[in-house]
C-alpha positions as CSV (number, residue, x, y, z in Angstrom):
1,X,-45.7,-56.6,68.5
2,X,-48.9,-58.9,67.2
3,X,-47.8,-61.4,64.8
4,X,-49.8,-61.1,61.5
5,X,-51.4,-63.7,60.2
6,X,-51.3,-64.7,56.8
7,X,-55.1,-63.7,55.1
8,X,-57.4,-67.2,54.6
9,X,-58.0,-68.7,51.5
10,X,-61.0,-67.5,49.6
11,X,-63.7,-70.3,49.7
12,X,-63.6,-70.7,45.9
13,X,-59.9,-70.9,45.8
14,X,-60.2,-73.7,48.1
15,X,-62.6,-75.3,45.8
16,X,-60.5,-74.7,42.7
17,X,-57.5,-76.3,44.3
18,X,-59.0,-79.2,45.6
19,X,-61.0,-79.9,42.3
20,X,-57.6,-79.4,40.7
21,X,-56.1,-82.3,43.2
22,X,-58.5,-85.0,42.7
23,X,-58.5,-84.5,39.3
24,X,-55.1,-84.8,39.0
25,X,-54.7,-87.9,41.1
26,X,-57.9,-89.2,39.1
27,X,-55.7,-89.3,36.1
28,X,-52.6,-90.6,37.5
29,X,-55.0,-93.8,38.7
30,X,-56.2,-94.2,35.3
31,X,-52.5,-94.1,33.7
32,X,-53.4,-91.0,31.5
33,X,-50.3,-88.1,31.2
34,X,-49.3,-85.7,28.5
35,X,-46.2,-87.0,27.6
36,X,-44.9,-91.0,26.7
37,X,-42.9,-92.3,29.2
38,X,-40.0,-92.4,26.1
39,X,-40.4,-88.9,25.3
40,X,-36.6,-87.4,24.6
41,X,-37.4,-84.7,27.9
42,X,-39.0,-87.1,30.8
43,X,-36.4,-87.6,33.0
44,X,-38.2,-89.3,35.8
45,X,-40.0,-91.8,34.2
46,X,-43.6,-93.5,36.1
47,X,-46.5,-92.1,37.4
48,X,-45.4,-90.9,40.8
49,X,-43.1,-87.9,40.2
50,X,-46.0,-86.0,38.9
51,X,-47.6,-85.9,41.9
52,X,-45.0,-83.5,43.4
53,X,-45.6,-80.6,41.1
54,X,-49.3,-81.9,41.0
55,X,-49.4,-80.8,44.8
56,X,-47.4,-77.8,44.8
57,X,-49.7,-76.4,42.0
58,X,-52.8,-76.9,44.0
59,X,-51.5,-75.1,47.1
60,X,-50.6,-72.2,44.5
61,X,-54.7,-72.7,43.6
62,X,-54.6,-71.8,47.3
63,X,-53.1,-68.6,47.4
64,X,-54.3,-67.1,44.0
65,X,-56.5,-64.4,45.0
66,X,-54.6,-63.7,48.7
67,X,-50.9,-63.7,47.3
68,X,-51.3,-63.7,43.5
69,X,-47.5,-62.8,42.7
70,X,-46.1,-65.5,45.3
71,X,-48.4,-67.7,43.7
72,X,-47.5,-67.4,39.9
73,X,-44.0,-67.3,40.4
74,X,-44.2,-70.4,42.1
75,X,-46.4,-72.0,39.9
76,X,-44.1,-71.2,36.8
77,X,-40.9,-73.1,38.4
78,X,-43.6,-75.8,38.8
79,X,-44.9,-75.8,35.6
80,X,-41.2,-76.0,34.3
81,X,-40.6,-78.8,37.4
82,X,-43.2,-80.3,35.3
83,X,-42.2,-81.0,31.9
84,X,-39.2,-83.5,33.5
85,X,-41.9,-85.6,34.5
86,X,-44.7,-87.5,32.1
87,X,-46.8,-84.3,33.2
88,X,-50.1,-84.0,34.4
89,X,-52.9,-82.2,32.2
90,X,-54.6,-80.6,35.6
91,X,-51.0,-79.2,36.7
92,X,-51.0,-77.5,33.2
93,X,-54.9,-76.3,33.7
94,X,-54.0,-75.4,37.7
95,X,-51.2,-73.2,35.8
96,X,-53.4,-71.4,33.3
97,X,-55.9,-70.6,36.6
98,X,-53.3,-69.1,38.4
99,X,-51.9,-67.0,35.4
100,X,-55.3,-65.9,35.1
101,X,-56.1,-64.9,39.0
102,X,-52.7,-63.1,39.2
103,X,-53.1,-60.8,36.1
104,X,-56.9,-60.3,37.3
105,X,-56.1,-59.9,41.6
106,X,-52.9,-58.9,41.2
107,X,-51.0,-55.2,41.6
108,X,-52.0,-53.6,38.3
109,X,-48.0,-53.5,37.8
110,X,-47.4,-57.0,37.9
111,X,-50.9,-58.3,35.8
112,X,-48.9,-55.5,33.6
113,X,-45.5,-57.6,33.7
114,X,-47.3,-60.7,33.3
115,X,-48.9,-59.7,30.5
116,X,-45.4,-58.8,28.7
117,X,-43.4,-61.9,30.2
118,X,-46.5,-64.5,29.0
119,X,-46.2,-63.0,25.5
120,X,-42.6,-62.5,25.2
121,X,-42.5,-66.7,25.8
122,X,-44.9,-67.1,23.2
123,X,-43.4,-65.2,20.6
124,X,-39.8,-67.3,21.8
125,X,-41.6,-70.3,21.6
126,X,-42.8,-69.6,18.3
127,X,-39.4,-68.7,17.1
128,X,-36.8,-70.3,18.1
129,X,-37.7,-73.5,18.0
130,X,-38.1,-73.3,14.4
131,X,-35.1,-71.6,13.7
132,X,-33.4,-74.4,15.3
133,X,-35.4,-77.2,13.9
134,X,-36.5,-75.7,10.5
135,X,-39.8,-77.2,10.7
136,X,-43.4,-76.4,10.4
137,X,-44.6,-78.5,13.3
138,X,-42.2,-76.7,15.5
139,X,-44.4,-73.5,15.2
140,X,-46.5,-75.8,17.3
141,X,-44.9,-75.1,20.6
142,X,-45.5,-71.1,20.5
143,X,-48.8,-72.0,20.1
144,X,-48.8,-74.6,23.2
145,X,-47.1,-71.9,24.8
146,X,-49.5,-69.3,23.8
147,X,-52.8,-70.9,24.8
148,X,-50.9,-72.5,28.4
149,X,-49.6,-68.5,29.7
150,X,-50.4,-65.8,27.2
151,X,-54.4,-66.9,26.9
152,X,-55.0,-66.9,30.5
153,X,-53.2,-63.8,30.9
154,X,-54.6,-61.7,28.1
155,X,-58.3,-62.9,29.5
156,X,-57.7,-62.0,32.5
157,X,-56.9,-58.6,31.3
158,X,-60.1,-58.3,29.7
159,X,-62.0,-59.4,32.5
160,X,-60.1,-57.0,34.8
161,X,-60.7,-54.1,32.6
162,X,-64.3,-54.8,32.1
163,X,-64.2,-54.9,36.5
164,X,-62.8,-51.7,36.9
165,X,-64.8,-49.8,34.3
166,X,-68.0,-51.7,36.2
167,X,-66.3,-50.2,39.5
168,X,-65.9,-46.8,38.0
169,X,-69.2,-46.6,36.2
170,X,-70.7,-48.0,40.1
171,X,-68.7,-44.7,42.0
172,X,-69.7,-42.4,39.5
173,X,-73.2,-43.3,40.0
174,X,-72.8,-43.2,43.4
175,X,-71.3,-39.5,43.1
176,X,-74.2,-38.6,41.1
177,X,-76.8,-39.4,43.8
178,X,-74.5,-37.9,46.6
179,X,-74.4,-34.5,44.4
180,X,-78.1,-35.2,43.5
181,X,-79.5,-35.7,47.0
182,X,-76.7,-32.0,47.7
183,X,-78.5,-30.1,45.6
184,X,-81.9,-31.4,46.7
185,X,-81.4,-30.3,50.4
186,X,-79.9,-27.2,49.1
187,X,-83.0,-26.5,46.7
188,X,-85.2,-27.1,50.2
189,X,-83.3,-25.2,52.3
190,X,-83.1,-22.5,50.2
191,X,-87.0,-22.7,49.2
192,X,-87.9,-22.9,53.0
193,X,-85.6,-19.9,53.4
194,X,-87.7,-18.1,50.6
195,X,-91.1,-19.2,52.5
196,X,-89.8,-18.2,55.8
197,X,-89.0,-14.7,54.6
198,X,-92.6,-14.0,52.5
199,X,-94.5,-15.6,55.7
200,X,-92.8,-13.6,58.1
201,X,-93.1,-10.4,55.9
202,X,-96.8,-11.2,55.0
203,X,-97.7,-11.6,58.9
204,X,-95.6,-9.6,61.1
205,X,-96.7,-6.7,59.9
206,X,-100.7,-7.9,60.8
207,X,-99.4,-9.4,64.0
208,X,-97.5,-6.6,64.9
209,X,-100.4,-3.7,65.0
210,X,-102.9,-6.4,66.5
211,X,-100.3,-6.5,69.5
212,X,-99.9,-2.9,69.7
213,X,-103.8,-2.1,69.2
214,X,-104.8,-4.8,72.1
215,X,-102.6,-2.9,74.3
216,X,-103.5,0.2,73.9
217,X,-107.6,-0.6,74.0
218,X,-106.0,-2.9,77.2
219,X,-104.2,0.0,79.0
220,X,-106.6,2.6,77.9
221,X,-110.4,3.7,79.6
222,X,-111.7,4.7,76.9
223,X,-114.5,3.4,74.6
224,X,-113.7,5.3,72.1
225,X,-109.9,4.6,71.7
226,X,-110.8,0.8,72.6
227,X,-113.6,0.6,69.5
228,X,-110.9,2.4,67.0
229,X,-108.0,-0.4,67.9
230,X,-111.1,-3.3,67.7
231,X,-111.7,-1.6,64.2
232,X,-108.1,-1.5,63.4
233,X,-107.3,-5.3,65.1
234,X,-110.1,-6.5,63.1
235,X,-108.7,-5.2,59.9
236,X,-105.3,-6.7,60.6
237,X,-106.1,-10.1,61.7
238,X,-108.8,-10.4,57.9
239,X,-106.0,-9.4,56.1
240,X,-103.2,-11.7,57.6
241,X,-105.9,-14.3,57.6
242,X,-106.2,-13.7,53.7
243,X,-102.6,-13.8,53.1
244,X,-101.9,-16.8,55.3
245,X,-105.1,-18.7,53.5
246,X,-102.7,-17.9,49.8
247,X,-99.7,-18.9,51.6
248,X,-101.1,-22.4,52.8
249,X,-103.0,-23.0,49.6
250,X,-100.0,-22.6,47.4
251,X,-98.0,-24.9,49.6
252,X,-100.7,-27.6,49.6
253,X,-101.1,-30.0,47.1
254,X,-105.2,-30.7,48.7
255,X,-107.9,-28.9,48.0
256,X,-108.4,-25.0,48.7
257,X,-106.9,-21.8,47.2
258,X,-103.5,-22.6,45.2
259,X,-104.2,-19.5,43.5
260,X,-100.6,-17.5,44.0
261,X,-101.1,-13.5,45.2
262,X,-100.1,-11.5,42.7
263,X,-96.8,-10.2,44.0
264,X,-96.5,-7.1,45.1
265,X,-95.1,-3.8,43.1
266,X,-94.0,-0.7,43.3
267,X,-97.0,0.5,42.6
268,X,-98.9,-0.6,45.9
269,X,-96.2,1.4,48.0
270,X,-98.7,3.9,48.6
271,X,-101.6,1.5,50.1
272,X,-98.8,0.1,52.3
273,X,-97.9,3.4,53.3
274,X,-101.5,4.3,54.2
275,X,-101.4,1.0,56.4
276,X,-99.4,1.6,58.0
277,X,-100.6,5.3,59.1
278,X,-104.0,3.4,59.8
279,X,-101.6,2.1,62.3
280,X,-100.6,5.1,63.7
281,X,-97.3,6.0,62.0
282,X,-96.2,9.1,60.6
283,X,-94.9,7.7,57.3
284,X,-94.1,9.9,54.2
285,X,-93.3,8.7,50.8
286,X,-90.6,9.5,47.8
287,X,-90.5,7.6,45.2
288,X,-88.9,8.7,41.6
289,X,-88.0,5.8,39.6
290,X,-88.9,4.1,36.2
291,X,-89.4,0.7,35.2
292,X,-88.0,-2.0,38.0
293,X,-87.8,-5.3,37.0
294,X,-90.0,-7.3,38.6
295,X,-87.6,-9.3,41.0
296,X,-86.6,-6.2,42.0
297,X,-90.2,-4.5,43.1
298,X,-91.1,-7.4,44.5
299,X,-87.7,-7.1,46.9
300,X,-88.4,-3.6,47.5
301,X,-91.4,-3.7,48.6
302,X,-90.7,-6.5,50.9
303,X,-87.9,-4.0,52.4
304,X,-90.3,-1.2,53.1
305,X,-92.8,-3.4,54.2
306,X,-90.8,-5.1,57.0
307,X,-89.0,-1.8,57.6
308,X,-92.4,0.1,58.8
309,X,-93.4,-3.0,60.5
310,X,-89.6,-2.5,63.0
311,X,-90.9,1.6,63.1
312,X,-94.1,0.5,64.6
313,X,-92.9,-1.9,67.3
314,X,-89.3,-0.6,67.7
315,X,-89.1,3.5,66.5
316,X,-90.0,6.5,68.8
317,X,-92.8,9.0,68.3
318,X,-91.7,10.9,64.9
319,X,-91.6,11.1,61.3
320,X,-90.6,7.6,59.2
321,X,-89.5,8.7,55.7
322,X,-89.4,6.2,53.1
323,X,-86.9,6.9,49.9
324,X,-86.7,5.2,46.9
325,X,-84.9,6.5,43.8
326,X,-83.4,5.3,40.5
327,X,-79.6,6.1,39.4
328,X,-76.5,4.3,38.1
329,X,-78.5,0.9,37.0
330,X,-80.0,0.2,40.5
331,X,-82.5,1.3,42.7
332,X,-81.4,3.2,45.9
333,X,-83.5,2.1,49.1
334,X,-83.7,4.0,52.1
335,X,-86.2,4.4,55.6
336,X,-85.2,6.4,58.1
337,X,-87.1,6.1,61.3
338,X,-86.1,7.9,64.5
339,X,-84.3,6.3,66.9
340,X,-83.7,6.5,70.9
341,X,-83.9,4.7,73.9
342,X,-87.2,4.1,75.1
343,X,-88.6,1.0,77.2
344,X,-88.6,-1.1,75.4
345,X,-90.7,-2.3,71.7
346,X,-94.5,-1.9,71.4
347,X,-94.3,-5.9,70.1
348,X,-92.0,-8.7,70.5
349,X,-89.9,-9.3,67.3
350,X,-87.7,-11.9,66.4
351,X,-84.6,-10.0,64.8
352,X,-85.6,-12.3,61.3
353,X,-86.6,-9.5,59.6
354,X,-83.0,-7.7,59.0
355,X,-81.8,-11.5,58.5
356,X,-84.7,-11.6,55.4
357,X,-83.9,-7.9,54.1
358,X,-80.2,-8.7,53.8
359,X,-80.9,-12.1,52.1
360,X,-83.2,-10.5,50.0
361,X,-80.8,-8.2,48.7
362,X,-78.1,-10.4,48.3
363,X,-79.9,-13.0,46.2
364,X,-80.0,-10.0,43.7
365,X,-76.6,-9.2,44.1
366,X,-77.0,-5.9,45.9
367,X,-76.5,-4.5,49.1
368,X,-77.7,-4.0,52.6
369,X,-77.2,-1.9,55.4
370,X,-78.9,-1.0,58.7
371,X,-78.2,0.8,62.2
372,X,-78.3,3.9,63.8
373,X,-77.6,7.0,62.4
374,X,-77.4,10.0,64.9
375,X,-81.0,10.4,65.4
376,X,-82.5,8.1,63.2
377,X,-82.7,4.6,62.6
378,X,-81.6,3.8,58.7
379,X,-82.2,1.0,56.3
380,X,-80.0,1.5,52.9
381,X,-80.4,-1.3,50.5
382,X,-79.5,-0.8,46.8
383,X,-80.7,-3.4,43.9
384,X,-79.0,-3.4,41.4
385,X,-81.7,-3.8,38.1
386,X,-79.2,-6.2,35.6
387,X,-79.2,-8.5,38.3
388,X,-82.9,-8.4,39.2
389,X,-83.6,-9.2,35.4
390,X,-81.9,-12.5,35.3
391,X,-82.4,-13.4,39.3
């Protein structure tokens, strides 16, 4: 088993206790001590017995801020070893010091305890000498006693208090810029999220019929068929062009078009409907509702948009329906598509389009379901119109 070392004194302590040293020997050269060699209490008389208590103090100097309870309890038999001799008025100041370090360094249970044990003496020194002598200029040692143990103590509270509301005001602030910098990442997640999902849904739908155009004017003989998918490729790639031109000039703090798109309504279901039967699907429409917030249009048309965009690359030769009705404070979603095996999708897709329809939903607390259903693909979101008010 290692053997632990005792910790080092701190530089300043060895500073303090060396100061405290040569100052006391400094005064025991020049003759100078608190007390006359006469006095009624010095029992060893001369200038040498100081020096013991002189030197123990100092080591106590020593260990102040590494062993703060060792160090005052020693220091007070000191101090006590003290007032047999002619004392020393840097032993007395050495004394105060380390009163002061142990209340400030200390366990806050002993700088407690000191605190109680300094001022207890100084109300006994205050009191009992003068019920025993009867004099006013006994009152005079509780107030010796008072500024030697019960000062240094009481500052040393203060300054202790004033450290750990410092410390405590520092860690707060450091929690605040922990939670701050939290909720920044979160705020551009989440907004890089939201841009994901409105480039994706502005562009796969373009993307997607220029694919499946290409290859059919690519596979197909015909010059006819191959100028109707040009027309039709052209169309898309103007329009996703258009979109991706708002996109980028609303993220871009430059010049060019920061203009925001108006977003998108209820209202234009039916030109996205005839889009996508430009793009050769059989889409029919049903809508019956009233006023949608606008949250929740803008969400539902994002749904049917991506939805027709997975029936043209994914859903087999037939009807898409596209449902959308109003009951029971929400609006009911669905697009049915039909569904089979087949060899495989007329474009590549990434699967982030059912990942942005369910997010969508959920940010306005709604629902979201898709998959097979017999025959037919289905994709059954309801938004609820409360939430889509306050989202």
């Amino acid at each position: 088993m290692p053997v632990r070392r005792p910790p080092r004194p701190h530089r300043f302590d060895v500073c303090v206790a060396a100061g405290g040293l040569l100052g006391g020997l400094l005064l025991v050269a020049m003759g100078l001590s608190t007390r006359r060699s006469d006095d009624p209490i010095t029992v060893f008389d001369g200038p040498w017995p100081v020096l013991l208590p002189l030197i123990v103090m100092a080591g106590c100097e020593l260990v102040r801020r590494a062993a703060p309870r060792t160090a005052v309890i020693v220091a007070g038999v000191t101090v006590t070893a003290d007032l047999a001799t002619q004392g020393n008025l840097s032993t007395v100041l050495m004394f105060t010091d380390v009163i002061y370090a142990a209340v400030l360094y200390g366990p806050l249970a002993s700088a407690r305890r000191i605190q109680w044990i300094t001022g207890l003496l100084t109300v006994a020194g205050t009191l009992v000498p003068f019920a025993v002598w009867r004099v006013p200029e006994a009152l005079l040692i509780g107030v010796l006693v008072g500024i030697v143990a019960y000062g240094p103590a009481a500052t040393g509270w203060i300054v202790r208090d004033h450290r750990d509301a410092a410390e405590a005001a520092r860690l707060r602030a450091e929690q605040t810029a922990l939670l701050a910098e939290a909720d920044r990442a979160q705020a551009v997640t989440a907004e890089r999220a939201r841009m994901a999902r409105e480039l994706h849904d502005m562009v796969a739908n373009h993307l997607s019929a220029i694919a499946i155009h290409s290859t059919a004017a690519l596979s197909l003989d015909d010059p006819d068929t191959s100028r109707q998918a040009l027309t039709v490729i052209r169309e898309n790639s103007v329009a996703g062009l258009t979109e991706m031109r708002r996109l980028i000039g609303i993220l871009r703090d430059g010049s060019g078009d920061r203009e925001p798109a108006a977003a998108p309504t209820l209202d234009g279901l039916r030109a996205l409907v005839d889009g996508a039967r430009a793009n050769g699907l059989d889409v029919s429409l049903d809508a019956d509702h009233g006023t949608v917030p606008t949250p929740v249009e803008f969400a539902a048309y994002r749904i049917v948009q991506e939805s027709l965009t997975n029936a043209l690359k994914h859903a087999c030769p037939g009807r898409v329906t596209v449902h959308l009705v109003q009951r029971d404070g929400a609006l009911d979603l669905r697009v049915r598509s039909p569904y089979g095996h087949r060899g495989g999708p007329r474009a590549p897709g990434s699967g982030a389009g059912l990942v942005g329809m369910r997010e969508r939903a959920a940010l306005l607390g709604g629902t979201f379901a898709a998959g097979p259903e017999g025959s037919r693909w289905t994709v059954h979101a309801v938004l609820p119109l409360a939430e889509g008010e306050s989202a």
